[in-house]
N, CA, C and O atoms as CSV, one atom per row, in Angstrom:
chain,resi,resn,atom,element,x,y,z
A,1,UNK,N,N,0.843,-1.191,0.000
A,1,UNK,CA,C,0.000,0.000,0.000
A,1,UNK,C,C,0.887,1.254,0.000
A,1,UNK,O,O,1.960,1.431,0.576
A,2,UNK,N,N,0.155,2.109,-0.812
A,2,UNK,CA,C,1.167,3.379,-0.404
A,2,UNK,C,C,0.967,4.135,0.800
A,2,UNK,O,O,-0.101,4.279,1.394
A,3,UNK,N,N,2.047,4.588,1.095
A,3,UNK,CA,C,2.004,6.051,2.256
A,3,UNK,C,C,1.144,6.678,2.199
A,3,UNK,O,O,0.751,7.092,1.108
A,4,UNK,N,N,0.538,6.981,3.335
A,4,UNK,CA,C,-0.189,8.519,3.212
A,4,UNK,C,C,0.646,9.250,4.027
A,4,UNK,O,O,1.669,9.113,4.698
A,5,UNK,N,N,-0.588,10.498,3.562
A,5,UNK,CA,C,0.675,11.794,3.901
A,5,UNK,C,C,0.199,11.529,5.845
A,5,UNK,O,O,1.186,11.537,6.581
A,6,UNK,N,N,-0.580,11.412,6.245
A,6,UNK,CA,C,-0.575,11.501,7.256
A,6,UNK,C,C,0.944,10.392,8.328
A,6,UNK,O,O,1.754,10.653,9.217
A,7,UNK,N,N,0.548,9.131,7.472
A,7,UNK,CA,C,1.430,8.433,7.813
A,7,UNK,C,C,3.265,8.821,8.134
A,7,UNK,O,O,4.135,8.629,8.984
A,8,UNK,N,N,3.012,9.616,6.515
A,8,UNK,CA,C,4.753,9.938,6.612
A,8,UNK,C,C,4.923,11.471,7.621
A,8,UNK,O,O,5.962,11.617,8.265
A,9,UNK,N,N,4.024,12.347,7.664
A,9,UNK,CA,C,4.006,13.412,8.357
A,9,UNK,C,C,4.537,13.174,10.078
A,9,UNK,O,O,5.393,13.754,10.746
A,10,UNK,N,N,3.469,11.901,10.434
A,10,UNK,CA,C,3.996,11.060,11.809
A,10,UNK,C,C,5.127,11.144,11.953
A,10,UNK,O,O,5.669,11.845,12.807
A,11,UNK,N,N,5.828,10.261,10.931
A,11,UNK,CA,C,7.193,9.699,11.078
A,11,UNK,C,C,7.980,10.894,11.256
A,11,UNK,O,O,9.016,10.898,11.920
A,12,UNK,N,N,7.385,12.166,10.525
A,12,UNK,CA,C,9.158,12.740,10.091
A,12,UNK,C,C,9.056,13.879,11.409
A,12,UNK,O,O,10.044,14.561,11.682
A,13,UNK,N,N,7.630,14.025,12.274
A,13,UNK,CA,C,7.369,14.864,12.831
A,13,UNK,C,C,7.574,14.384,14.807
A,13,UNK,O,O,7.519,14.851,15.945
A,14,UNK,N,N,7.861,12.965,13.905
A,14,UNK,CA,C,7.951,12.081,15.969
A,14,UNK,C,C,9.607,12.430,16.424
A,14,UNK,O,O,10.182,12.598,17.499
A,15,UNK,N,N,10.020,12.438,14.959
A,15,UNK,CA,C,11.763,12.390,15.432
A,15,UNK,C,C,12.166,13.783,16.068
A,15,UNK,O,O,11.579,14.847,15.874
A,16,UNK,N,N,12.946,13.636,16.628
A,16,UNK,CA,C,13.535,14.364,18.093
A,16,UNK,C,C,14.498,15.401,17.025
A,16,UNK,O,O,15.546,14.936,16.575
A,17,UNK,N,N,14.129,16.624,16.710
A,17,UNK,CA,C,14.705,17.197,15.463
A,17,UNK,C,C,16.813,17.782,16.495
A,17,UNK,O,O,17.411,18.771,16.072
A,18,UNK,N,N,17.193,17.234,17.248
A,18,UNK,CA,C,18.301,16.999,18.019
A,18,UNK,C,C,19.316,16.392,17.691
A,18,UNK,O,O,20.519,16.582,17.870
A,19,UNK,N,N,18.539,15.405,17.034
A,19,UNK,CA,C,19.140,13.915,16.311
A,19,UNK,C,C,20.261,14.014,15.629
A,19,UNK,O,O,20.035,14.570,14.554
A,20,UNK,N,N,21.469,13.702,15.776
A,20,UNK,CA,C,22.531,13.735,14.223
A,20,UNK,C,C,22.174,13.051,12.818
A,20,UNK,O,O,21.566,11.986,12.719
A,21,UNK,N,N,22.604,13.757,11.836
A,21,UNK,CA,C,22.389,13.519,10.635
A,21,UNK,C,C,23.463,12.447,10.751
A,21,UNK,O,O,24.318,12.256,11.616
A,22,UNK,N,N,23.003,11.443,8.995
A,22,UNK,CA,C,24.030,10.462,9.013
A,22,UNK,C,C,25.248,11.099,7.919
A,22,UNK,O,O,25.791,12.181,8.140
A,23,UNK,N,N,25.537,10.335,6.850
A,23,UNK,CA,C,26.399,10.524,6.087
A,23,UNK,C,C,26.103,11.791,5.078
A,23,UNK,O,O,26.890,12.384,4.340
A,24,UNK,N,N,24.975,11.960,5.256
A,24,UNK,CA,C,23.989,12.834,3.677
A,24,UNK,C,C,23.710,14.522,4.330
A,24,UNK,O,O,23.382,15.547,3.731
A,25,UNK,N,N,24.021,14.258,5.903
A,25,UNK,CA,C,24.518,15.641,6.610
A,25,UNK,C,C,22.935,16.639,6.402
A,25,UNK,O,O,22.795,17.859,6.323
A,26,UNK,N,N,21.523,15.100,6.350
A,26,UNK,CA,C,20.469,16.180,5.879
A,26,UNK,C,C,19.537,16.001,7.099
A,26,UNK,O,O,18.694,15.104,7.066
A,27,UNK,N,N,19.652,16.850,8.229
A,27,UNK,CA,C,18.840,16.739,9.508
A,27,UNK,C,C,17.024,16.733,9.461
A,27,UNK,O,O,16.181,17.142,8.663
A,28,UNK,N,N,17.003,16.019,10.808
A,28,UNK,CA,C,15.229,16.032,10.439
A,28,UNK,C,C,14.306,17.695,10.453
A,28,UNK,O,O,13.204,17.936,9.960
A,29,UNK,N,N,15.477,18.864,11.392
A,29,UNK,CA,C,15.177,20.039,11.427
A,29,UNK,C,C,15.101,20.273,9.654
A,29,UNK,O,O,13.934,20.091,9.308
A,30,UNK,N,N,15.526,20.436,9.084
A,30,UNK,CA,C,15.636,20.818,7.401
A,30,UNK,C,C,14.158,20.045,6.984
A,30,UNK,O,O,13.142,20.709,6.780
A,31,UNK,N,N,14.189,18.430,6.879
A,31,UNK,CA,C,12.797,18.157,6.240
A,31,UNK,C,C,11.654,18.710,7.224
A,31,UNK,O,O,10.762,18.979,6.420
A,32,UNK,N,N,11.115,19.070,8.630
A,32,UNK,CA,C,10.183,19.990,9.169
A,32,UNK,C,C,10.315,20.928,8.615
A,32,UNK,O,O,9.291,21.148,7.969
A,33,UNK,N,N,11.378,22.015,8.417
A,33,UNK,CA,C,10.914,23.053,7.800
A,33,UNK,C,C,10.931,22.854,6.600
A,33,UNK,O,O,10.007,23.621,6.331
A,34,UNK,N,N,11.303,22.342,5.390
A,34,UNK,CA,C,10.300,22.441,4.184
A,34,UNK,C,C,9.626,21.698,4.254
A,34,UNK,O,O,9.397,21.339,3.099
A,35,UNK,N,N,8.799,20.868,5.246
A,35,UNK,CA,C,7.795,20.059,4.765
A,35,UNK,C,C,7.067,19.960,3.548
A,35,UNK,O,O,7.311,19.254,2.570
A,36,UNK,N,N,6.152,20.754,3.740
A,36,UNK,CA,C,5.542,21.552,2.295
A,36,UNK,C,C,5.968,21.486,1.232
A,36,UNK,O,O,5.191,21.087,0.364
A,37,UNK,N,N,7.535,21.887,0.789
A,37,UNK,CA,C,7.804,21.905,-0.422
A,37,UNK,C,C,8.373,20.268,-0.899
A,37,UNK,O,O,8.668,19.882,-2.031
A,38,UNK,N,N,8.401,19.396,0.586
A,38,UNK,CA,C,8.990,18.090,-0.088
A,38,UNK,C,C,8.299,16.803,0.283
A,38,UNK,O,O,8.521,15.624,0.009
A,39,UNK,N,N,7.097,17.624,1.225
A,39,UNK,CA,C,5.918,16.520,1.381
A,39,UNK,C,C,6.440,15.186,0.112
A,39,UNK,O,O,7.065,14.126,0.149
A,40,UNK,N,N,5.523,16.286,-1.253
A,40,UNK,CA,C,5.062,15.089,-2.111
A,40,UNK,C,C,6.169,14.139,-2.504
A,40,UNK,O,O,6.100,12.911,-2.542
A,41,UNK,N,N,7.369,15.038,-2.837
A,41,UNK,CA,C,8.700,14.183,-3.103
A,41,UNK,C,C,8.766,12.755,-2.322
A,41,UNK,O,O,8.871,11.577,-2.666
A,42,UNK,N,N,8.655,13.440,-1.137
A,42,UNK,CA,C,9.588,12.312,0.065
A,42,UNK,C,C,8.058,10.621,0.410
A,42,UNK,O,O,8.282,9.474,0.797
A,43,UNK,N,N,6.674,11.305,0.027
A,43,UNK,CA,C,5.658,10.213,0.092
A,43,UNK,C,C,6.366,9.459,-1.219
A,43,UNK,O,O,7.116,8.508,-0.995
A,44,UNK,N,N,6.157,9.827,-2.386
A,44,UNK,CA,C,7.198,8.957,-3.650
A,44,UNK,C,C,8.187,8.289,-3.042
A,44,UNK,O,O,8.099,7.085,-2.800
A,45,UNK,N,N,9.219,9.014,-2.739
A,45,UNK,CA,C,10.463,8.516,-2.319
A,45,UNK,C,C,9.991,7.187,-1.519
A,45,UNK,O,O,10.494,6.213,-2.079
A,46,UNK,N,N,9.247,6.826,-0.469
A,46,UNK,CA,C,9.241,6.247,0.785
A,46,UNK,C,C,8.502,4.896,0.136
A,46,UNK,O,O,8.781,3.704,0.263
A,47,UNK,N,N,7.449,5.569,-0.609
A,47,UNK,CA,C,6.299,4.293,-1.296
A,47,UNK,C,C,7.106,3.703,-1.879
A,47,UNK,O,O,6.956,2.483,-1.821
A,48,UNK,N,N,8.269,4.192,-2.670
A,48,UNK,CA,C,8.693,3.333,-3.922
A,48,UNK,C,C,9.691,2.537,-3.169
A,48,UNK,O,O,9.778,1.336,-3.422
A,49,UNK,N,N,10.758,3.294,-1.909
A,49,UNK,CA,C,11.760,2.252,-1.046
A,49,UNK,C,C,11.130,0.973,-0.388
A,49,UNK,O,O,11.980,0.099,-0.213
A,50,UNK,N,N,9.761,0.601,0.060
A,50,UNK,CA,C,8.959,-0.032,0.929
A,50,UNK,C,C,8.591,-1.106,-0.638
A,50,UNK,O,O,8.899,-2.296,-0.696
A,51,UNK,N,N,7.889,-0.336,-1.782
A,51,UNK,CA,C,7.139,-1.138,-2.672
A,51,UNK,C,C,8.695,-1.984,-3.468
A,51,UNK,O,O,8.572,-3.091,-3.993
A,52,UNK,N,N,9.576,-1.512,-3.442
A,52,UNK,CA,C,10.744,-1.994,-4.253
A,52,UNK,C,C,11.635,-2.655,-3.325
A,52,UNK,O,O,12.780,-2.837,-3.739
A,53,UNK,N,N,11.326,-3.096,-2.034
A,53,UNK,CA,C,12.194,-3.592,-1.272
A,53,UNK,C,C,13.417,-3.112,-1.216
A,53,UNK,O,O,14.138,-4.096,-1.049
A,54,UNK,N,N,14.050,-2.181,-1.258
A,54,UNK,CA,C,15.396,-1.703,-1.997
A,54,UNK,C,C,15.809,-0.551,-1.574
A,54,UNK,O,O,15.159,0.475,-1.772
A,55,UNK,N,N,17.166,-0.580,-0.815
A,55,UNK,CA,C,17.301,1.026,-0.316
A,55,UNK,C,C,19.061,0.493,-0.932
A,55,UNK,O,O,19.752,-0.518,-0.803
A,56,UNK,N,N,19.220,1.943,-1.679
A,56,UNK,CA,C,20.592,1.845,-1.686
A,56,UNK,C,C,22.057,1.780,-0.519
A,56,UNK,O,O,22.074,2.100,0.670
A,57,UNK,N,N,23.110,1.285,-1.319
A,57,UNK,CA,C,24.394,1.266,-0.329
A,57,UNK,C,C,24.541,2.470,0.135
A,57,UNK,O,O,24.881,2.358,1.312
A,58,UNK,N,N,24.472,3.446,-0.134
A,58,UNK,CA,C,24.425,5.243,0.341
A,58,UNK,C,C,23.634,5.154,1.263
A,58,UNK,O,O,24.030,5.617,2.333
A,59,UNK,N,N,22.116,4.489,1.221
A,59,UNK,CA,C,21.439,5.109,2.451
A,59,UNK,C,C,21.255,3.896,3.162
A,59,UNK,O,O,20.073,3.658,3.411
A,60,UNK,N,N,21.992,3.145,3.520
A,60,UNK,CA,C,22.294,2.019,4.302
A,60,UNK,C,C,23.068,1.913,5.456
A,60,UNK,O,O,22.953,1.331,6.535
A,61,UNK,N,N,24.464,3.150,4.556
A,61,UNK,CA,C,25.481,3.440,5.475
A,61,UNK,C,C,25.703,4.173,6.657
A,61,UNK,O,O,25.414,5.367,6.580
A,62,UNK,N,N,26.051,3.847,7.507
A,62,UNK,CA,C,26.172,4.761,8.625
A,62,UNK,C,C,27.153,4.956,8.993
A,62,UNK,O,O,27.973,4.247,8.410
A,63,UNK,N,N,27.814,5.939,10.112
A,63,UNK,CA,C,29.075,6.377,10.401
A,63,UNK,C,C,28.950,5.684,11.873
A,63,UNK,O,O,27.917,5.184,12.317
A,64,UNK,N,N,30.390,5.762,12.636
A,64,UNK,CA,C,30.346,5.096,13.826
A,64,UNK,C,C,31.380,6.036,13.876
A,64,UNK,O,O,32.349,6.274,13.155
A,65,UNK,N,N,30.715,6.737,15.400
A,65,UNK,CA,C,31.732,7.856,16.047
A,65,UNK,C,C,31.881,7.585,17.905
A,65,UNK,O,O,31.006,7.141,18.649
A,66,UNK,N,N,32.955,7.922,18.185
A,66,UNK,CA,C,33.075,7.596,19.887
A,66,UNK,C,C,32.693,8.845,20.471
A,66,UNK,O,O,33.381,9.847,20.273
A,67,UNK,N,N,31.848,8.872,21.045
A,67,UNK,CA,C,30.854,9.938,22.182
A,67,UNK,C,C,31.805,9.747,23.592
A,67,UNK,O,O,31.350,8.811,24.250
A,68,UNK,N,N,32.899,10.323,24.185
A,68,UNK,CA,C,33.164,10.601,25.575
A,68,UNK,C,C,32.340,10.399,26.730
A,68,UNK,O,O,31.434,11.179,27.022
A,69,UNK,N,N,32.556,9.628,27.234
A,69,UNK,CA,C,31.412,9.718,28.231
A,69,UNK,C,C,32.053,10.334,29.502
A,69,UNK,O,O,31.224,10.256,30.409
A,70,UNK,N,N,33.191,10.911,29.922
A,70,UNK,CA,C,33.629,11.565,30.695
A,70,UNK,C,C,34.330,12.707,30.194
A,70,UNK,O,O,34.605,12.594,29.000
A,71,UNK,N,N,34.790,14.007,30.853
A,71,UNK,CA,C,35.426,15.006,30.706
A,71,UNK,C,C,37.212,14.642,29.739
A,71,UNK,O,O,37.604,15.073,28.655
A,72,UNK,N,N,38.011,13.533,30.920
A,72,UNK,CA,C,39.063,13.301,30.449
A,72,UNK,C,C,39.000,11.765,30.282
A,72,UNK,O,O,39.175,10.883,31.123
A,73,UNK,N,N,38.677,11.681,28.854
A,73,UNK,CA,C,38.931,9.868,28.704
A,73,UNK,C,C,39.923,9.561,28.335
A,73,UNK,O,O,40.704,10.333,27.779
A,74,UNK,N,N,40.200,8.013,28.617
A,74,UNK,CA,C,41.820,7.680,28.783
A,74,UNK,C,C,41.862,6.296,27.639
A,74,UNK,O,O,42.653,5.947,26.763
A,75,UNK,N,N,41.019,5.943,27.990
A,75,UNK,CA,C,41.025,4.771,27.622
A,75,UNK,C,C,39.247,3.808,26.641
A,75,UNK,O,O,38.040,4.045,26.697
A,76,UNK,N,N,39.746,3.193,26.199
A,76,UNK,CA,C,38.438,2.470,25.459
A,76,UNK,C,C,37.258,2.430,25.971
A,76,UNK,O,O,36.319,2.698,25.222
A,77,UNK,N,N,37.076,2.197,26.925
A,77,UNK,CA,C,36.050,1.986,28.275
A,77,UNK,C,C,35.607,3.347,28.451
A,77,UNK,O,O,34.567,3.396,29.107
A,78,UNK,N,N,36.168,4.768,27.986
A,78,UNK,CA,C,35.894,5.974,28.323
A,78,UNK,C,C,34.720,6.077,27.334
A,78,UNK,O,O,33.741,6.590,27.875
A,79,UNK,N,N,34.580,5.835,26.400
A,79,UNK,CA,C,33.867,5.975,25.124
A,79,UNK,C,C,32.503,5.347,24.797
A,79,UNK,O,O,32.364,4.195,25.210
A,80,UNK,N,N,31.748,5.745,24.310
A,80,UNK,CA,C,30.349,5.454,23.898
A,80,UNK,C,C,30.258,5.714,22.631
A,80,UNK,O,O,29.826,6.774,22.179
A,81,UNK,N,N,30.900,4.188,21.572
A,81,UNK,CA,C,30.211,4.362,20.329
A,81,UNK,C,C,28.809,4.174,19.670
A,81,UNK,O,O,28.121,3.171,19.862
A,82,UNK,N,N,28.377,5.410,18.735
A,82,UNK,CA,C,27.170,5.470,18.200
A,82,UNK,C,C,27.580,5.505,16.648
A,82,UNK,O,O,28.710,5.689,16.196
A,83,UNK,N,N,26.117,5.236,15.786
A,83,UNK,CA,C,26.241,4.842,14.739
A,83,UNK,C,C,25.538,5.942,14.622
A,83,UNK,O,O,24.754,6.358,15.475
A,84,UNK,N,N,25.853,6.608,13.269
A,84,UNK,CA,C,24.748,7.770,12.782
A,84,UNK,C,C,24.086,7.477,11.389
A,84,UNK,O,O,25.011,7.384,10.581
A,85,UNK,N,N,23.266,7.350,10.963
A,85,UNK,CA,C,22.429,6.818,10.464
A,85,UNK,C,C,21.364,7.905,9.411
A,85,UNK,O,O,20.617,8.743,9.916
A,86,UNK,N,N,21.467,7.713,8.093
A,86,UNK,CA,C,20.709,8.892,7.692
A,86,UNK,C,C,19.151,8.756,8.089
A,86,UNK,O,O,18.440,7.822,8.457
A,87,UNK,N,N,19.009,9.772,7.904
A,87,UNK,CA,C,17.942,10.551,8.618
A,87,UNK,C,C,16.620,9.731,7.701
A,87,UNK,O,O,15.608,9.280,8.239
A,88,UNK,N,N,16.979,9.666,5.928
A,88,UNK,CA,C,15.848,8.845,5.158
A,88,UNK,C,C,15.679,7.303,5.860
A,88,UNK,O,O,14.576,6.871,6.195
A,89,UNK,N,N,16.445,6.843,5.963
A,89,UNK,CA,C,16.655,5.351,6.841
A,89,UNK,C,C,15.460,5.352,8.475
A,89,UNK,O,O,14.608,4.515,8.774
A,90,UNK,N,N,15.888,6.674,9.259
A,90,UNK,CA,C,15.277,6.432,10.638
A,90,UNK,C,C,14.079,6.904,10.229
A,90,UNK,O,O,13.200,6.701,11.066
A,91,UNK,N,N,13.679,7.522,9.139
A,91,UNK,CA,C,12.042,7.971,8.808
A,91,UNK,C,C,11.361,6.497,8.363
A,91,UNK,O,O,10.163,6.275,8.533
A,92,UNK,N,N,12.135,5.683,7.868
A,92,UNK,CA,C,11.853,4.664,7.047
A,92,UNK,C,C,11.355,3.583,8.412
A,92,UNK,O,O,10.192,3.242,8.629
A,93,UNK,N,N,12.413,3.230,9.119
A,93,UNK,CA,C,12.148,2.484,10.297
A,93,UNK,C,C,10.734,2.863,10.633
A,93,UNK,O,O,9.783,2.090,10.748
A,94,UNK,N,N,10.740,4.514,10.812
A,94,UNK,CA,C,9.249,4.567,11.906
A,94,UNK,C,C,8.123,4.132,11.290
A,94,UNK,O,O,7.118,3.758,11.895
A,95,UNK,N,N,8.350,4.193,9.159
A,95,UNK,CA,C,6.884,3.755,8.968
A,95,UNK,C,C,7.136,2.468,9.081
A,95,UNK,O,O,6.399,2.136,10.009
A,96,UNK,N,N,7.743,1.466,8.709
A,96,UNK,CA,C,7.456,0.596,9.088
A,96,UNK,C,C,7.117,-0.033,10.308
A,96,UNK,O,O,6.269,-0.913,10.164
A,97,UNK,N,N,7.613,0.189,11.749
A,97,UNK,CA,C,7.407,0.430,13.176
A,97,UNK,C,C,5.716,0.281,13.147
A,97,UNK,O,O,4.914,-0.500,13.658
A,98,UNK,N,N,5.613,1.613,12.153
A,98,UNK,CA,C,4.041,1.957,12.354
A,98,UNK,C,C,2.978,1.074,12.143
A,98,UNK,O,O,1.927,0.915,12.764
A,99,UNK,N,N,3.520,0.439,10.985
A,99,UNK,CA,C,2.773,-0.410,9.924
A,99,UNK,C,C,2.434,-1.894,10.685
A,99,UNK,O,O,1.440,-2.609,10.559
A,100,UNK,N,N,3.993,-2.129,11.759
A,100,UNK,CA,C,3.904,-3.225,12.571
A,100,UNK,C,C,3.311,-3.354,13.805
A,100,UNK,O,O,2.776,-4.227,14.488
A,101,UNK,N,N,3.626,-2.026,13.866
A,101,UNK,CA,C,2.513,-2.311,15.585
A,101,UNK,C,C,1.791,-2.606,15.788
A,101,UNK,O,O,1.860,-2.972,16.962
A,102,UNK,N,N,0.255,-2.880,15.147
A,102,UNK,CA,C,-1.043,-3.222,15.369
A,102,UNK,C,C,-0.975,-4.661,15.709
A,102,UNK,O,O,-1.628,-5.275,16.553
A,103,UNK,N,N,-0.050,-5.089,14.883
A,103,UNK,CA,C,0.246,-6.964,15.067
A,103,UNK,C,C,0.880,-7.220,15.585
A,103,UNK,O,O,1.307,-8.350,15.346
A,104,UNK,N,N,1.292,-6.729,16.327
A,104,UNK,CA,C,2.327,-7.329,16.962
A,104,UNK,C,C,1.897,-8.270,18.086
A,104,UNK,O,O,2.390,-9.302,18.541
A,105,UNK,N,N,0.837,-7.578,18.368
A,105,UNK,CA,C,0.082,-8.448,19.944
A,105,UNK,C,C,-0.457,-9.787,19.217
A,105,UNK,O,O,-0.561,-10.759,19.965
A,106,UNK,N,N,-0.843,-9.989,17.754
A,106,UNK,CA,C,-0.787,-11.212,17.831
A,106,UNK,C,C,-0.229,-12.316,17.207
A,106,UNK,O,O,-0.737,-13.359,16.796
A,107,UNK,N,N,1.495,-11.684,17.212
A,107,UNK,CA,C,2.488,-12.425,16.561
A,107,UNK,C,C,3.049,-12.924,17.383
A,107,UNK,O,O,3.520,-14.058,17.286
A,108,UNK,N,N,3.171,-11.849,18.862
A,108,UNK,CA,C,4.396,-12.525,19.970
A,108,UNK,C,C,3.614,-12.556,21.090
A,108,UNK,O,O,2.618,-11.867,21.311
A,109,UNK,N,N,4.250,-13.619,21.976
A,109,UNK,CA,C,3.962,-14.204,23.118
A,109,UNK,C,C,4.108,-12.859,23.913
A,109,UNK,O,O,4.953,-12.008,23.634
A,110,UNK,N,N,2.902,-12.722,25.265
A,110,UNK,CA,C,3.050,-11.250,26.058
A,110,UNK,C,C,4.349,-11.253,26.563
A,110,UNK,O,O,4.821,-10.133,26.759
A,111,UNK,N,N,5.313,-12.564,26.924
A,111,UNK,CA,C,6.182,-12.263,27.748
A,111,UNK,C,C,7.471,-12.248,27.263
A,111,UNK,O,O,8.407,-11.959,28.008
């Protein structure tokens, strides 16, 4: 089925606009503010990644950076690696997320 706009509006509007961009350096602050002008683009874009099974090696990739978790780190153990992840990818997760939740209660066991 395709996207609706409501659907993709959810997604791009739940994310925490805080978030680091991945490799493509294109934050979720940028798609909120043009919404409007890239609504229709990005419903295309999303229907056709979901209907074509298929996301390219570009938007697959993510970066892996070490986050400090103290003032003066010394050592390996000081560090908190994160993966950064483009931003089309974590919009992508939520519709699908979305799409899965209803069933979920009767795919998996409550516990």
């Amino acid at each position: 089925m395709p996207i609706t706009a409501e659907e993709l509006k959810a997604a791009v509007f739940k994310g925490d606009s805080k978030i680091s961009p991945g490799c493509d350096g294109v934050g979720l602050d940028f798609l909120k503010v043009l919404w409007e002008a890239t609504a229709g683009d990005m419903r295309t874009l999303f229907t056709q990644m979901l209907r074509d099974r298929q996301l390219s090696e570009r938007q697959k990739q993510g970066v892996i950076v070490c986050i400090p978790k103290n003032a003066r780190p010394h050592t390996p153990d000081d560090y908190r690696p994160i993966t950064l992840l483009n931003t089309d990818y974590k919009i992508l997760t939520r519709l699908i997320a979305a799409c899965v939740r209803p069933i979920l209660a009767e795919l998996l066991h409550p516990s």
